[in-house]
C-alpha positions in Angstrom: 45.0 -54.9 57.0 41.7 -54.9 59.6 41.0 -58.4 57.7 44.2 -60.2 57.8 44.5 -59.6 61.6 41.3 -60.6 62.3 42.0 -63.8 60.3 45.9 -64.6 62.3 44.2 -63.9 65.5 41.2 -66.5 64.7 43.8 -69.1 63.0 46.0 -68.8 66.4 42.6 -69.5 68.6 41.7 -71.9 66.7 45.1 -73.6 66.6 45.1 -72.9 70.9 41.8 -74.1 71.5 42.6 -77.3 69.3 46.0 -78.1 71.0 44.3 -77.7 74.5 41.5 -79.8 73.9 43.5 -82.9 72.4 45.9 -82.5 74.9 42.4 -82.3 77.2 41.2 -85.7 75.7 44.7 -87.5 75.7 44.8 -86.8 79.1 41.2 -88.3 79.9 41.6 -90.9 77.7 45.0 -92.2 79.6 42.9 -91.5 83.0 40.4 -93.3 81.8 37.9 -90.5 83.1 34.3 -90.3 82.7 31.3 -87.8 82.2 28.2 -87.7 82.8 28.5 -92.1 83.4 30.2 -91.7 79.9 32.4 -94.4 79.3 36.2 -93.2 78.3 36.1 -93.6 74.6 32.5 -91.7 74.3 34.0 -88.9 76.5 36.9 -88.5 74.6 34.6 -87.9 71.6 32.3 -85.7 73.6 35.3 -83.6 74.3 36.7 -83.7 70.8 32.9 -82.4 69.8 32.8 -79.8 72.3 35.9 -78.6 71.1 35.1 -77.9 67.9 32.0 -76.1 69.4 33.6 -73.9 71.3 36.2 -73.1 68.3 33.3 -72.3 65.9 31.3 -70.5 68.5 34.7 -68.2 69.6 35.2 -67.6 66.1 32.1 -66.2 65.7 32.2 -64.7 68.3 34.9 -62.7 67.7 34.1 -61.7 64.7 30.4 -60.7 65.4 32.4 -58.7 67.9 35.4 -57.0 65.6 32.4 -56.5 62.3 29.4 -54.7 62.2 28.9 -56.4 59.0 29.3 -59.8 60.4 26.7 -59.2 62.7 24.5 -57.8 59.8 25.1 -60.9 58.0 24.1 -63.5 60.8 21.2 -61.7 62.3 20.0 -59.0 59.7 19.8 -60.6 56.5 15.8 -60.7 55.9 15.9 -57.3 57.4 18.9 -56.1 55.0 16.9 -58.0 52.4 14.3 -56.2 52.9 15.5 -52.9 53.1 17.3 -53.8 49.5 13.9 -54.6 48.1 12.6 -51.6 49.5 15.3 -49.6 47.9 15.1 -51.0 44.2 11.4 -50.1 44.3 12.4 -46.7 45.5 15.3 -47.1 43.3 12.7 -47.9 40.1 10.2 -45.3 41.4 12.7 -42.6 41.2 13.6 -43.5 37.8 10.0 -43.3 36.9 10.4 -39.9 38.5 13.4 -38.8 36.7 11.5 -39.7 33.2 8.2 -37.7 34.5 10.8 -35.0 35.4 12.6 -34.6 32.2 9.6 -35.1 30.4 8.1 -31.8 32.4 11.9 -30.6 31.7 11.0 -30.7 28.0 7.4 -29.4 28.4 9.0 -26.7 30.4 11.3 -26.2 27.8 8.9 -25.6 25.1 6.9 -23.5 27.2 9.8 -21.2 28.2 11.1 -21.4 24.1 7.3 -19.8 23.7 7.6 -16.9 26.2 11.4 -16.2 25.0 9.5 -15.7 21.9 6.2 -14.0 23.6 9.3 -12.1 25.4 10.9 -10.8 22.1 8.1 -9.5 19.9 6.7 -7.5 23.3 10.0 -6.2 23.3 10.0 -5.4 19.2 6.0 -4.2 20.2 7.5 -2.5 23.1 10.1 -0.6 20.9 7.5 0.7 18.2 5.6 1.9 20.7 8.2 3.9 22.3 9.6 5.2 18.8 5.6 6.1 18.3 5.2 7.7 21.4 8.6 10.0 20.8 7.1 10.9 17.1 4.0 11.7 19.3 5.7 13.7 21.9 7.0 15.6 18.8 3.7 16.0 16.8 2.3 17.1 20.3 5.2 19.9 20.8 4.4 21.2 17.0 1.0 21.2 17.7 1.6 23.5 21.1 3.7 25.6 18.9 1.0 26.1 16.3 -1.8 26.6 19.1 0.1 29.4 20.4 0.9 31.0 16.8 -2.8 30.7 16.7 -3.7 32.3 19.5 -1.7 34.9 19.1 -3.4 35.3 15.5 -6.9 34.5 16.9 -5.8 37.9 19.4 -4.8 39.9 16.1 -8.2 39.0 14.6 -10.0 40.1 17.8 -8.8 43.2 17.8 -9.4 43.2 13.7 -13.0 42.3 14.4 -13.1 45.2 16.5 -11.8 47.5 14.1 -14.4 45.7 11.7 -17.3 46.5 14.0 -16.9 49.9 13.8 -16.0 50.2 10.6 -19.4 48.1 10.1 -21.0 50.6 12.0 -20.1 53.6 9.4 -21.1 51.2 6.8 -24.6 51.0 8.1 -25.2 54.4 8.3 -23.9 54.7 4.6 -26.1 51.5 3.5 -29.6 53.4 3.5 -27.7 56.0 0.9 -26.2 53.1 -1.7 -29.8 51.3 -1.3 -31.2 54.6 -2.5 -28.1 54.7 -5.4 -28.7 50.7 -6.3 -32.2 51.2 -7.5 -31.3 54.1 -9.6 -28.4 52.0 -10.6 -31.0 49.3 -11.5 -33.1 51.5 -13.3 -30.4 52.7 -15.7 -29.3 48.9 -15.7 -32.3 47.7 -17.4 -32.6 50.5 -19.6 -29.1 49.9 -20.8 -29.4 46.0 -20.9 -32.8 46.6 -23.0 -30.9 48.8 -25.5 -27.8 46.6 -25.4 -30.3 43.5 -26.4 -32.0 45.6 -29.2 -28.6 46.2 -30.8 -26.9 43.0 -30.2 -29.9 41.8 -32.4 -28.7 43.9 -35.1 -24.8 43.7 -36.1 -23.1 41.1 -34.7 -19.7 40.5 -35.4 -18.8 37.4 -33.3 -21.1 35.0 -31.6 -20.1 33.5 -27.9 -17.9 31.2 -27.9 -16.4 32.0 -31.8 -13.2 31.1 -32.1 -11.1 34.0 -32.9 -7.9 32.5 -33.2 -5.8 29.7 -32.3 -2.5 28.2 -32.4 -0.2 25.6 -30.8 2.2 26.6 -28.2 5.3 24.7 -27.0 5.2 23.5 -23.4 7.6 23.2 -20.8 9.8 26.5 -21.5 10.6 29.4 -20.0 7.9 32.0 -19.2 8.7 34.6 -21.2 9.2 32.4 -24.3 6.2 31.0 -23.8 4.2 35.4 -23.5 6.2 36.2 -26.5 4.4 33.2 -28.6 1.0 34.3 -26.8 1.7 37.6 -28.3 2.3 37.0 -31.5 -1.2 34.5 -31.0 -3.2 37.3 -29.8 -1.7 39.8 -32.8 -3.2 37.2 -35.0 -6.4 37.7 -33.0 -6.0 41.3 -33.5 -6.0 40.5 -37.3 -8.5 38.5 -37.7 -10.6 41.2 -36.1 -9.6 44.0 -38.0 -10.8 42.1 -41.0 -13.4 41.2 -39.6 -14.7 44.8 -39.0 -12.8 45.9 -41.8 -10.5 48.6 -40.6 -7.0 48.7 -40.7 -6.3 49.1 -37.0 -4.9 46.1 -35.6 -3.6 47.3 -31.8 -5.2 47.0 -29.2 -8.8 45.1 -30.4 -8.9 42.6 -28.4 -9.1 42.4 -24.6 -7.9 39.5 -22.2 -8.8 39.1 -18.3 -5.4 40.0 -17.2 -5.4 37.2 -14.3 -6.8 34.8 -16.8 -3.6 35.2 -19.4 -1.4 34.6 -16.2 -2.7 31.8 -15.3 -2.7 30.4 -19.0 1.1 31.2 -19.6 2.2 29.2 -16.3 0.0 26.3 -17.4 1.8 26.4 -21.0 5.4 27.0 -19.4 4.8 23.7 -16.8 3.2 21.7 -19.5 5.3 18.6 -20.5 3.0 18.7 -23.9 2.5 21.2 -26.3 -0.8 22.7 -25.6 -3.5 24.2 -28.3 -4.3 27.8 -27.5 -7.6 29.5 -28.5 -8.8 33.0 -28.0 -12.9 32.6 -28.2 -15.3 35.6 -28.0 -17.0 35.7 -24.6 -20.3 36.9 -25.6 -22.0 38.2 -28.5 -19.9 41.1 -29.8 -21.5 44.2 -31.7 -19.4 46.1 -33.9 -18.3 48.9 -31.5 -17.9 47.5 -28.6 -14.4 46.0 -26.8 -13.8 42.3 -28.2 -14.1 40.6 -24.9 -12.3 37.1 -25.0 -11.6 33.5 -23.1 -8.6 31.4 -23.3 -8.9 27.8 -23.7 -6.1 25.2 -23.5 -5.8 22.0 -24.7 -2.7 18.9 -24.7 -2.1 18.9 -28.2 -0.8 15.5 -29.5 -1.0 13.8 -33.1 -4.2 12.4 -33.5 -4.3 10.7 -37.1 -1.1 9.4 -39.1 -0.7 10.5 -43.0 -3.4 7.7 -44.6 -4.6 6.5 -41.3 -7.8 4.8 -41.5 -10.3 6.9 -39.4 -14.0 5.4 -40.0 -16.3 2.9 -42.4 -19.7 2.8 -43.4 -22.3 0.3 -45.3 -24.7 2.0 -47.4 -27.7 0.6 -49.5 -27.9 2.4 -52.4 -30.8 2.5 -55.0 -29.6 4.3 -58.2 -32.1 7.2 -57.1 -30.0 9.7 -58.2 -27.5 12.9 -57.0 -30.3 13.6 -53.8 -30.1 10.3 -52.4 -26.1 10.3 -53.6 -25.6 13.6 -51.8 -27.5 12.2 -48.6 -25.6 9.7 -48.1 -21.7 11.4 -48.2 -23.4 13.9 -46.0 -24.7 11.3 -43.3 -21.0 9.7 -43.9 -19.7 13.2 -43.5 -21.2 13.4 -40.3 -20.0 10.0 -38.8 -16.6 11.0 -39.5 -17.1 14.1 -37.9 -18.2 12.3 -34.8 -15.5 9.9 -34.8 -12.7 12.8 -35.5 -14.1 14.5 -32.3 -14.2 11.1 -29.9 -10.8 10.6 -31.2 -9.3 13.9 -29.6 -9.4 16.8 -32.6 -11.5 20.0 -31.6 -14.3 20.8 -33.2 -15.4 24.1 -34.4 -17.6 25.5 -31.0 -20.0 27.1 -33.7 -20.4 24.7 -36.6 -19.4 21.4 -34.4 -17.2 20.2 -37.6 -13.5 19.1 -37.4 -12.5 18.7 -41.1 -12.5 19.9 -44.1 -13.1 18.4 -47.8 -12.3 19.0 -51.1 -15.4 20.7 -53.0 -14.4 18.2 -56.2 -13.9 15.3 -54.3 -16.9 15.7 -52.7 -18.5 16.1 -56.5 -16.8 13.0 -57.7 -17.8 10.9 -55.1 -21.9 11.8 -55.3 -21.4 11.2 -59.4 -20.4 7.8 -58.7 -22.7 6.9 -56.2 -25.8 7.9 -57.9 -26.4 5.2 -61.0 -25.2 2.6 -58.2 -27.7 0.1 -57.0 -27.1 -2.3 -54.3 -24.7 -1.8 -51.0 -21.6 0.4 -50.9 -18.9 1.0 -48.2 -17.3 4.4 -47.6 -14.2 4.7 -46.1 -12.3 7.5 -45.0 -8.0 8.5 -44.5 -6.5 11.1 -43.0 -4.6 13.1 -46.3 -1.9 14.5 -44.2 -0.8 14.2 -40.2 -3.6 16.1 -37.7 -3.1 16.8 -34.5 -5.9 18.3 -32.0 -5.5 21.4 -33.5 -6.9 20.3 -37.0 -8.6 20.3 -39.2 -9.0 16.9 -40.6 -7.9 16.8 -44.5 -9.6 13.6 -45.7 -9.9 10.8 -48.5 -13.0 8.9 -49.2 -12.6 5.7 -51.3 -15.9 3.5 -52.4 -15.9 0.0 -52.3 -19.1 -1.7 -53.9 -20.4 -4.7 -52.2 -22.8 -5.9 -54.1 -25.4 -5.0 -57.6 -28.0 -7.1 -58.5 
């Protein structure tokens, strides 16, 4: 609305400055006046030309005078281009600015993504350490608790120790009296052991470590199950005795370490296996003398299948005869023996065997080795199923290699 006045206002000067200066010229031109020596025609112009002046110059003028940016526009435009240059480098500068900015925005970013993460497994670290510190506090309280109950304990035993002193005391005085006893004691000792030795060197009825009897007892059962087939193993021991010495008492022969037969029948009664039992002499017994005995107790467990192979041998025979024969199922003999007991079956503590043969088989087998002449291989079977327990039943077949 500013605008349009300003522009009716300069139109209506324009028009009035106009209107007076023609009507100015007319009015010199009929007078015929002059200006500056001008003639009439040439002031007429002048005046024509110094009206147009005056209506550009009041126009403006005016609006110089009525708009700031009209005066900008006249006499500030290499300053206002200037300061526009100045700005779009500014301008461009800040935008380099902005992209240093978010590209530290983004830096920061990351950086601040790490230390949320630092942030979080400090706090997890943070956590265990406080759940370990609380099983800590704990650990420290039961430990207080225990250090008092052993305090007061360590105070019990003080006063014990006391007790003990004297009582140590009496003992002392007492000492020089059982010193005097012991070498009497030993005295009688060695006259007893010496006489003990001189009989045991005469009639022996088991040697240490003799098994008296034995037996396989089931595992994992009640404990009074597994006494009553203890029992019954040990009447069996009390047998075998009784013919040994030949007499026909049977109660009572045999004696067990009472502890010892305890300690067996829990074994047996936690035992997820059948275990073998064996009741073996503890020393050399004479005939007379209690039948003092050991328990041993091993997992029994089926060693050898019905007709399992158990061992093979080469042998070079030369047709020498039964001696070399017979040396040779005796050295076989022997490897079996050894294999038997590596697989698991107990050997006899006194003769080291595990098995027994057949006195024929054994015959056979040296008559048909002893024209042979060349080499053989011997092979040997379980007869029937043995566990740990045995004894290994066995078959020997002969296979002939070779004869020249």
């Amino acid at each position: 609305m500013y605008g349009v006045l300003l522009i009716v206002v300069l139109v209506i000067t324009g028009g009035a400055i106009a209107f007076i200066g023609d009507r100015l010229g007319s009015k010199i031109g009929k007078k015929r006046l002059s200006i500056f020596g001008l003639r009439p025609r040439h002031t007429s112009i002048l005046i024509t030309i110094l009206t147009g002046i005056c209506i550009t110059t009041l126009t403006f003028g005016v609006m110089a005078a009525v708009s700031e940016n009209v005066r900008t526009a006249l006499f500030g435009m290499e300053k206002l281009n200037r300061t526009m240059q100045e700005t779009q480098s500014r301008l461009q500068q800040a935008g380099f600015d902005l992209a240093d900015a978010q590209q530290e925005q983004q830096k920061a970013a990351g950086e601040l993504k790490k230390s949320q993460a630092e942030v979080d497994r400090l706090q997890t670290e943070q956590q265990t350490l406080t759940d370990r510190a609380q099983q800590l506090a704990a650990g420290n309280a039961r430990l207080e608790e225990a250090k008092a109950t052993l305090l007061e304990q360590n105070s019990g035993l003080t006063t014990e120790n006391g007790r003990l002193a004297a009582g140590n005391e009496k003992l002392a005085s007492a000492n020089g009296q059982l010193t005097e006893n012991n070498k009497q004691l030993e005295k009688r000792t060695t006259e007893l052991r010496q006489g003990l030795e001189t009989i045991r060197e005469g009639d022996i009825s088991f040697r240490a470590g003799e098994v008296i009897a034995s037996g396989v007892i089931r595992g994992n059962r009640a404990d009074d199950e597994v006494r009553a087939d203890m029992g019954t193993l040990i009447q069996l021991a009390n047998r075998n005795v009784a013919q040994r010495l030949g007499v026909n008492d049977e109660s009572s022969s045999i004696w067990i370490y009472q502890p010892e037969y305890d300690k067996a029948a829990e074994t047996i009664a936690r035992s997820r296996s059948d275990m073998v039992v064996r009741i073996v002499a503890a020393g050399n017994l004479v005939r007379g003398e209690p039948v003092r005995t050991n328990l041993q107790l091993f997992q029994n467990s089926v060693i050898y299948k019905k007709n399992e192979f158990i061992i093979a041998r080469p042998f070079k025979m030369t047709g020498s005869g039964n001696g070399e024969a017979e040396h040779v199922v005796m050295s076989f003999l022997q490897d079996v023996n050894a294999a038997a007991t590596a697989r698991g079956i107990l050997p006899d503590p006194i003769r080291g065997s595990v098995g027994v043969m057949e006195g024929s088989q054994f015959y056979d087998l040296v008559q048909t080795l002893s024209p042979l002449n060349g080499t053989v291989l011997l092979s040997a079977y379980a007869r029937t199923d043995t566990d740990a327990l045995g004894p290994l039943r066995i078959n020997l077949k002969l296979e002939t290699d070779k004869t020249p």
